[in-house]
Phi, psi and omega in degrees: 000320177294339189261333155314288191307329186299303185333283236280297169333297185307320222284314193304320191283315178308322187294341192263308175317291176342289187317288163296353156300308170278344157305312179304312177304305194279017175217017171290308154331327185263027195269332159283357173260024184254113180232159161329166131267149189317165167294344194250345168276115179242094173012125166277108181260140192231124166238126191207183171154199182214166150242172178202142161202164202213159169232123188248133165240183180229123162286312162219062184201177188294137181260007188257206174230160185274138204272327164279317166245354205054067181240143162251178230264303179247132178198156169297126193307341176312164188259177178050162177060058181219009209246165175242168166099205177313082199243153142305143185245266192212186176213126166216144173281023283239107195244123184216160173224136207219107192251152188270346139259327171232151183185169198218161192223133182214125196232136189218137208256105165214102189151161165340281182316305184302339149321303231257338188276339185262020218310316196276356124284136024249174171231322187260331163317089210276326171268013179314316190296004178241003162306060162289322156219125161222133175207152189241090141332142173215108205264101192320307215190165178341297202280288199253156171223164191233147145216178212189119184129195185270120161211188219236155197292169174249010182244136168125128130340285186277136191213168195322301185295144168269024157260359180225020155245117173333295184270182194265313185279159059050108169283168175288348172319282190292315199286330172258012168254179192303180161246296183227169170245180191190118189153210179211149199204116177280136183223107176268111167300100179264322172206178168345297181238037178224125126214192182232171190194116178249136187189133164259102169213158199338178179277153235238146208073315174318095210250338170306306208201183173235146185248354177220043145064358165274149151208186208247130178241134149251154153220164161208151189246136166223144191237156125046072179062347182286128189223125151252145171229127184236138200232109182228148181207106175065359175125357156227157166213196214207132175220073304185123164232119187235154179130177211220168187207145190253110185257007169214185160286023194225330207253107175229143169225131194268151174215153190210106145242155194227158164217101186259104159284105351129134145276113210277004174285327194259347173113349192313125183252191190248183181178139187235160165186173165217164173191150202240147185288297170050093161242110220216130192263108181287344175208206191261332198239342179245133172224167170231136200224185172174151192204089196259125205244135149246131206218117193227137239228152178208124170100328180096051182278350173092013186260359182269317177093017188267165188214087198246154180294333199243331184118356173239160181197192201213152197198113179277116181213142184219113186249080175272132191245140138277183150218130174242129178245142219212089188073229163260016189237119191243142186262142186221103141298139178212172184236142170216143182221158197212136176177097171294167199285306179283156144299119206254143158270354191269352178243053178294152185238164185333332197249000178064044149251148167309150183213173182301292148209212214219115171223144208210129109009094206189096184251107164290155176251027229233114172256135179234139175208000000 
């Protein structure tokens, strides 16, 4: 067992050694451009963050809750925006200081949504669960940053604040790929329109601490807004692509697609998908969106709620969102239809029996500052 753990230490150590050689290599040059800073540039220290609330119905399903935990009795398998009737979203904090070399970001969490995004905290912590990011940076040169800490994945289209996501509810995408890491992680600028991202960390949600001496290797390749992303962890990994296109000035269409492997030693099963964006802005204050998702399961990973003989199963979901913006305040009505291969326990109808599918209902709320 001791010459197992030695490996694994050595394999971790080559890897950060590795990391940091090529930060250094690719900024041996620019090495006269790491200077004092001027007398007149001075660290931005910055405060911004949001609320958010919502009313959700379910059209042809059941609208209450379990009374012991409050979960609700039907909701889309999806994470956030499920609860029913008047619910809470987050309050959220975002605290920051931005040095022309150094700066730190500490982002805290408090409400449901924020809860439901930290899932995996705390374990040594007693305030972990309000903990979304707090990570410290160092900008080498032009071209590359080091950061070091807890921050939010890097896989995906769609991301925890619901200010910088279109729809309000949640793809199955987002929702089963990681949220956050913990760990260090490098970022290259390589050229105009490339860049790379390297990074070694903790086992993925864990966020605190590491509790079994394993991690998680990430990259990502970037083109023009274009991102492939690769996740490998403990015997699974995630192979992820995102990006977009503006095909007019009024018309942007987003794409997200995934391959998610499980490891079959833990029992994990897998899951693919795609989803496609469609967005058209009609005024200065008004878009219009849609968000057509196919998500399909494999080994019986559970994100559907099916009870299928072999374990796979499948699920179709289309979401049209207005965003009416008011200020600092954007209003978002929406429609969601849900619709499994199978019969879902997460799309109980008026009598809490299973059904196929789900269509809901859902008027947001969301300020920002």
């Amino acid at each position: 067992m001791k010459a197992i753990t030695y490996t694994k230490y050595i394999k971790n150590i080559f890897f950060l050694v590795c990391l940091l050689f090529a930060t250094f290599k690719l900024t041996a040059q620019e090495v006269d451009v790491i200077v004092v800073e001027e007398e007149d540039t001075k660290p931005k220290f910055s405060i911004s963050g949001s609320i958010d609330a919502y009313y959700r119905a379910n059209l042809n399903g059941d609208n209450s809750a379990n009374e012991a935990t409050g979960s609700p009795n039907a909701a889309p398998g999806s994470s956030f925006a499920n609860l029913p009737g008047f619910a809470l979203g987050m309050a959220n904090l975002v605290v920051g200081y931005d040095g022309a070399k150094a700066g730190f970001v500490a982002d805290l969490v408090f409400g449901p949504r924020g809860t439901d995004a930290i899932f995996a905290s705390p374990i040594y912590s007693a305030t972990g669960n309000i903990v979304n990011q707090l990570y410290g940076y160092w900008n080498v040169s032009d071209n590359v940053r080091l950061t070091l800490g807890n921050f939010n994945t890097f896989l995906g289209y769609e991301v925890i604040s619901p200010v910088a996501n279109f729809n309000y509810s949640t793809s199955y995408l987002f929702s089963y790929g990681p949220f956050s890491h913990t760990g260090l992680r490098a970022d290259f600028t390589l050229t105009e329109d490339f860049s790379m991202m390297l990074a070694v960390m903790n086992p993925t949600d864990v966020t605190e601490l590491n509790l079994n001496g394993t991690y998680a290797y990430g990259a990502q390749l970037g083109y023009s807004g274009q991102y492939l992303n690769l996740l490998i962890d403990n015997g699974s990994y995630e192979i992820d692509y995102t990006g977009g296109f503006d095909l007019s000035d009024s018309f942007f269409l987003g794409i997200n697609a995934a391959y998610f492997d499980g490891d079959e030693d833990d029992g994990i099963g897998s899951f693919a998908g795609a989803a496609l964006y469609p967005q058209y802005t009609t005024s200065e204050n008004f878009t219009i969106g849609l968000r057509g998702e196919y998500f399909t399961e494999t080994d019986g990973f559970g994100a559907i709620g099916v009870n299928s003989a072999d374990g796979d199963a499948s699920v179709f979901a289309v979401t049209l969102t207005g965003s009416a913006t008011i200020g600092n305040l954007i209003i978002k009505p929406e429609l969601r239809l849900d619709s499994a291969s199978e019969e879902s326990e997460y799309f109980l109808d008026s009598d809490l029996m299973a059904q196929k599918s789900l269509s809901s209902f859902v008027l947001a709320a969301i300020y920002s500052f």
